[in-house]
SEBAFI-72526 format. One line per 5 residues: number of its first residue (from 0); their letters; for each residue x, y, z of C-alpha. Coordinates in Angstrom, 2 decimals. Example, Ala and Ser with C-alpha at 12.3 -4.5 7.8 and 13.67 -1.06 7.14 Angstrom:
// SEBAFI-72526
0) as) 12.30:-4.50:7.80; 13.67:-1.06:7.14
This chain:
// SEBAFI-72526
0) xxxxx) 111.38:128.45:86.55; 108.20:128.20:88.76; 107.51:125.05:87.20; 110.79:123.64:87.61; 111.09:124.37:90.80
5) xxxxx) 107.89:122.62:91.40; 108.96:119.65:89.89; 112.19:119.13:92.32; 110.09:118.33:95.76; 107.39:116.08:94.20
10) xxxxx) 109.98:113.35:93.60; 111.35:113.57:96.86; 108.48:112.73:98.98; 107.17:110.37:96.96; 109.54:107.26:97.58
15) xxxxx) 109.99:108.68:101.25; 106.52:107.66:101.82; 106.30:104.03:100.97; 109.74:103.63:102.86; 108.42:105.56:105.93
20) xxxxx) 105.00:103.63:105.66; 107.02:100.38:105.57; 109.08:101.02:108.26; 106.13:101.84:110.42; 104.17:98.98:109.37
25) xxxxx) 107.33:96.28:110.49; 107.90:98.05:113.40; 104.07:98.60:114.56; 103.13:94.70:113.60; 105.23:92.92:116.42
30) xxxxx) 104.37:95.58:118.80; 100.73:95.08:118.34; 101.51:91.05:118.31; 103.32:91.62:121.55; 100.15:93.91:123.13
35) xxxxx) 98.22:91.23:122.22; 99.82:88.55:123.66; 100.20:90.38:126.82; 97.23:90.98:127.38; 95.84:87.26:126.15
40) xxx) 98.45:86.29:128.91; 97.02:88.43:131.68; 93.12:87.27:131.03
């Protein structure tokens, strides 16, 4: 039962991450892209 029970969060996290990692990597790129430009435009 311990061991089974064990079993039920692993899955759960484990595509979450990718997703979440994916998510923050499309929305951090053009905000970084946009930083730079901004500040490429002000020197």
């Amino acid at each position: 039962m311990n061991s089974n029970n064990r079993s039920v969060p692993a899955p759960t996290p484990a595509p979450a991450t990718p997703t979440a990692a994916a998510a923050a990597h499309f929305l951090f790129t053009p905000y970084v892209l946009l930083s730079s430009l901004k500040k490429k435009k002000n020197c």
